[in-house]
N, C-alpha and C positions, 0 to 999 in steps of 0.2 A: 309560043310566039311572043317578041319580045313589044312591045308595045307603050306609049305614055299618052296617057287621053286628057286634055284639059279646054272646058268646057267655058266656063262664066268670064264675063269680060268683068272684070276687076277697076272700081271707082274704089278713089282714095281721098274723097272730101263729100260734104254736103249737097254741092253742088254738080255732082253726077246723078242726084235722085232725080234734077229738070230733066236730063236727057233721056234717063230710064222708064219715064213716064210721059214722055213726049208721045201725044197722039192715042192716048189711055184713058177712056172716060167712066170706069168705072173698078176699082180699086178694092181688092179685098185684105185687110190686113190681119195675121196671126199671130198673137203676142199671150203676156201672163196679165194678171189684176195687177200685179203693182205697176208696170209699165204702162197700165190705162190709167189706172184711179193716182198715178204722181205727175200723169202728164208730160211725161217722157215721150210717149206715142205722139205726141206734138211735131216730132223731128221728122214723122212722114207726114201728120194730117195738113200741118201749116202749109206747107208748100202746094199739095193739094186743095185747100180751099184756095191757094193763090191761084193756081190753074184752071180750076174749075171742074175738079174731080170727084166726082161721088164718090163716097166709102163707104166701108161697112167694117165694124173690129170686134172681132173675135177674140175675147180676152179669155178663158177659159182654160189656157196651158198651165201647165202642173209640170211639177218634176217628172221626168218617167212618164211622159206623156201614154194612156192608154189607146184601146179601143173604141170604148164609149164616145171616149173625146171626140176623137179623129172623124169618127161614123157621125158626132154632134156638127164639128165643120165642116164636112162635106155635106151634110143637106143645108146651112147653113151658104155657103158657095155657093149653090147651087142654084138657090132660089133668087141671086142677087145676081146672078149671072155675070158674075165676074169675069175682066178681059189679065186683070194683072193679081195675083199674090204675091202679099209681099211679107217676110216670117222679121220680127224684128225679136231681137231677143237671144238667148243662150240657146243651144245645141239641143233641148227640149221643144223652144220653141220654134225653130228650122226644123227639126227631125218632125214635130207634127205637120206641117206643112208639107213639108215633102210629100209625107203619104196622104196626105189631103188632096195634092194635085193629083199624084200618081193615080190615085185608087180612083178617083172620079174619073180621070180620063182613060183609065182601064175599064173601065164599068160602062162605057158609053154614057155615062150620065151628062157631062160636061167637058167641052173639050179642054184641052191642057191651056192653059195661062200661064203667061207670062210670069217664070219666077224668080223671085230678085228675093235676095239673103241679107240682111243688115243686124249682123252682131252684135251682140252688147257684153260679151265678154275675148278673153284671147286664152284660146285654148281649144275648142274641140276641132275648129279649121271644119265645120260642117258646113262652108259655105262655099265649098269647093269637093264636095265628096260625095258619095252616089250612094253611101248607106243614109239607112234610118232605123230606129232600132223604137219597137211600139209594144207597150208591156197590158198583159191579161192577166188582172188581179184577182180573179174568182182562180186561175191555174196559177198566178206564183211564178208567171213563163215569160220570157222577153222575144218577141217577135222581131230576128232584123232582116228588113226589106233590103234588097240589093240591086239596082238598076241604073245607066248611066242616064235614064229619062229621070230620076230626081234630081238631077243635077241643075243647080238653077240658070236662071240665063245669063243673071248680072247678080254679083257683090259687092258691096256696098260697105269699105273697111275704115271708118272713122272714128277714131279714138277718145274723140268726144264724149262716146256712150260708153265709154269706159269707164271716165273718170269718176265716177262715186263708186266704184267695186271698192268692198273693201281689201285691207293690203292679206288679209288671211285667202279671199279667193284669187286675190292675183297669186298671190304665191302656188295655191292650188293648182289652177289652170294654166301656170306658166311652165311649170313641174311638166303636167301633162302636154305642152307642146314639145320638150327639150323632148319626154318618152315618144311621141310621135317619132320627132326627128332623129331620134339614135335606132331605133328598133327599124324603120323606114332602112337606113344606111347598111343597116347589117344584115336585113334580110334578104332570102335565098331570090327573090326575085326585084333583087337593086339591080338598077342600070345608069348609066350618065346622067339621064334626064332627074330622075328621082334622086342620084348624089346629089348634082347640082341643087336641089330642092332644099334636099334634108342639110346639107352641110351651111346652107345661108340660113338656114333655121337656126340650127344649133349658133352661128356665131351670135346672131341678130339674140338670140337668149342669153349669151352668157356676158352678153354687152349691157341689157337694157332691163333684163329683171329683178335683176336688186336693186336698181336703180327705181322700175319703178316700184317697187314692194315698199321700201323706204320712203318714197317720194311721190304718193300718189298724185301731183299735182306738175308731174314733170310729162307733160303733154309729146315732147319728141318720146322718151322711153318708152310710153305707153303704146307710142302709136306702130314705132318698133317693134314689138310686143305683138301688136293686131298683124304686123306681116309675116313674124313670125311663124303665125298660128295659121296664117294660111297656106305657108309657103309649107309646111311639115304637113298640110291637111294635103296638097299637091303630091307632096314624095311618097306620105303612106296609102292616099287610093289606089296609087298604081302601085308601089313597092308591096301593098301589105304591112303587115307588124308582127308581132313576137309573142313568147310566154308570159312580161311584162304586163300586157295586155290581157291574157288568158287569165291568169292569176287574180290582177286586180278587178275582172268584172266578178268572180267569183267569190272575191274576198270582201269586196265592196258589197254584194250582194249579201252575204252571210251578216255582217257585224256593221251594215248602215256608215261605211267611211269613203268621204264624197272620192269620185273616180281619179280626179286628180292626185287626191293625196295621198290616194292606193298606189298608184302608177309609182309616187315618190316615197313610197315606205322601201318597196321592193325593188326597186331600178337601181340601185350598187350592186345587188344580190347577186340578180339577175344579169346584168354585165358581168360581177366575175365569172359566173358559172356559163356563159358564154362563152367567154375567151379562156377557159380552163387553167383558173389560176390557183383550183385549189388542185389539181392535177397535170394535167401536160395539157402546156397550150393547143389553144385552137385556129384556125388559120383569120377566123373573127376577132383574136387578139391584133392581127395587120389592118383590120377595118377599124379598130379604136387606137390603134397610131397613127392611121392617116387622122382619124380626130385631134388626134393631139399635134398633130402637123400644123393642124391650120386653125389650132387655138393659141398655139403658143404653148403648148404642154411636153414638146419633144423632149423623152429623155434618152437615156448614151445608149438605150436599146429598144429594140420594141416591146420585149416584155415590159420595161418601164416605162415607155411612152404609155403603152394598155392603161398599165398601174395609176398613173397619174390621171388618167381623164376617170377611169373610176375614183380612185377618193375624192378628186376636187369636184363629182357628182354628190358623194357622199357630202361631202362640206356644205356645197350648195343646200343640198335637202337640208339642214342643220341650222345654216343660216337663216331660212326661209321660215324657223319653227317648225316644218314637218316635221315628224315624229322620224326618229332614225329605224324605228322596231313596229312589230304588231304590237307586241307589248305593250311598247308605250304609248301607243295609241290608245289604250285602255280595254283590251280584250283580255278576259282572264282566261287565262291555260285552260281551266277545265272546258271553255266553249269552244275553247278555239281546236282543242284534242276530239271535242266530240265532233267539230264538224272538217276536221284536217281530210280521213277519206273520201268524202264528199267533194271537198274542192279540189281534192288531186282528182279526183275522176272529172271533174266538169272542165279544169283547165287543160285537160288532155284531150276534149271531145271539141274547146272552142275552137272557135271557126279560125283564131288568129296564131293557134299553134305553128300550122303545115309550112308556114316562112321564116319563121323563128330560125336561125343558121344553126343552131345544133337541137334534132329532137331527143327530149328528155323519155326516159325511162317514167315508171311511175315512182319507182323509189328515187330517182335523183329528182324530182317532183316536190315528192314527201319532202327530203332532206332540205329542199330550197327553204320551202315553206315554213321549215323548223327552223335553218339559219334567222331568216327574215323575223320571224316570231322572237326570237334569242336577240338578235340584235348582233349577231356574232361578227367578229373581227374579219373583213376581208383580208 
């Protein structure tokens, strides 16, 4: 069944928090310590003390948000008996929130609250998505929760809390929405609704992130940038994603390189060997013409059309300082050989493989892997 679910009503200034919180007298916010202790958390509290809002903040998110955490701010919630959560913060700190409401209002402990998303970077688009992914560090294991009850109610996309990201995470997370929104468009479960999504993604990227990479002070780019990230978080909940994806949590997870800029070692790769360029095309090589249709990349064929939107991705990663290779990212061979079947088995059991538009083999896996690692000429 074909289907596009989209959920949170979408503010695009400061001034949607009045309305979000209109009639809300008691406010619980989930954020990290540097966004409490630089007083950035300011951009919810202010207007709250204007209103006459009790809070309570919960600073305690970590990268990789855990268990212990989560289980810390739900009794935490609980006790304060919050009507609104609100997650301010990166894809850590939305993903703990999430299952802070979900789990308490599965648990009968407290009923579901009001939950409103306000990001501080552009890129994971978890402010429109129905995962959350909570990791258990005594096992080594990442728990991802999947329901469209974490889906918040309201997002909240102002580019304002952008602007001190440095230009090395923009380029990270900017990576990781173009991957969203390419792997979104090609995957086995794309539709109009999710084209439409993913291909104002991908233009809105290839307008506004080097722009703002360059320019971190260039406020339209940036903000560009934040609708990006949502609009590609819109195409891949319901599209799904790819081995892009597969790859990079696993690779990311082995050798500690931030998810982004996994997503951007391996995304030339991974396109060609989609659209089978090192072999006989794929029918996925016509879903990367229609990208180069409507970027301005058309060339006298479609295999070149394909051609073109992979190098000028490749350029892109290059531009941005990602690392073109595993290599050069700084993984030596002998770790990366010892834990190479390892992550061809984990990226073939992830959950983001089954939409990927061509399933790989495990040896055409390996090879990817090895390309990627090489740096090898597309």
């Amino acid at each position: 069944m074909e289907s596009y679910y989209v959920k949170p009503k979408i503010y695009m200034d400061r001034e949607g928090l009045r309305e979000i919180l209109k009639g809300v007298s008691r406010a619980f916010i989930v954020t990290d310590r540097f966004m409490h202790e630089s007083g950035k958390v300011s951009y919810l509290t202010d207007p709250m003390d204007q209103m006459g809002i009790s809070y309570e903040i919960f600073s305690e998110i970590k990268p990789d948000p855990d268990i212990a955490t989560v289980t810390k701010g739900i009794g935490r919630l609980t006790d304060f008996k919050a009507e609104a959560l609100l997650a301010l913060g990166g894809g850590s700190a939305i993903d703990a929130a999430k299952a802070m409401n979900y789990l308490a209002a599965r648990q009968g402990i407290l009923s579901r609250c009001t939950f409103v998303a306000v990001p501080t970077t552009s890129g994971t688009g978890s402010e429109v998505t129905s995962f959350a992914v909570i990791s258990d560090p005594e096992k080594s294991a990442k728990y991802p929760l999947i329901s469209d009850e974490m889906l918040p109610d309201a997002a909240l996309l102002d580019a304002e809390l952008t602007k001190t990201v440095p230009p090395a995470i923009t380029a990270d997370t900017g990576i990781d929405v173009l991957t969203h929104a390419i792997e979104a468009f090609v995957s086995v479960k794309a539709n109009d609704f999710t084209d439409g999504a993913a291909e104002k993604a991908i233009k809105l990227v290839r307008s506004n992130l080097m722009r703002a990479y360059k320019n971190p002070d260039d406020m339209r780019a940036r903000q560009k940038m934040h609708h990006a990230s949502c609009l590609a978080g819109m195409a891949f909940n319901n599209a799904g994603l790819g081995i892009n994806h597969s790859m990079a949590h696993t690779l990311g997870g082995h050798f500690h390189i931030p998810h982004g800029r996994a997503n951007g070692i391996l995304l030339p790769y991974v396109m060609s060997f989609n659209a089978g360029c090192r072999d006989k095309l794929t029918p996925t090589a016509n879903r990367y013409a229609r990208i180069a249709r409507c970027c301005w990349l058309e060339g006298a064929s479609m295999r070149q059309s394909a051609f073109n939107v992979i190098r000028t991705t490749k350029q892109l990663v290059h531009q941005l300082k990602i690392p073109t290779s595993i290599a050069e990212a700084g993984v030596s061979r002998e770790d990366f050989m010892g834990a190479l079947d390892e992550m061809v088995e984990a990226a073939l059991n992830d959950s983001c493989t089954p939409t990927n538009p061509r399933q790989p083999t495990p040896e055409q896996l390996r090879e990817l892997f090895l390309e990627a690692y090489e740096g090898r000429r597309i």
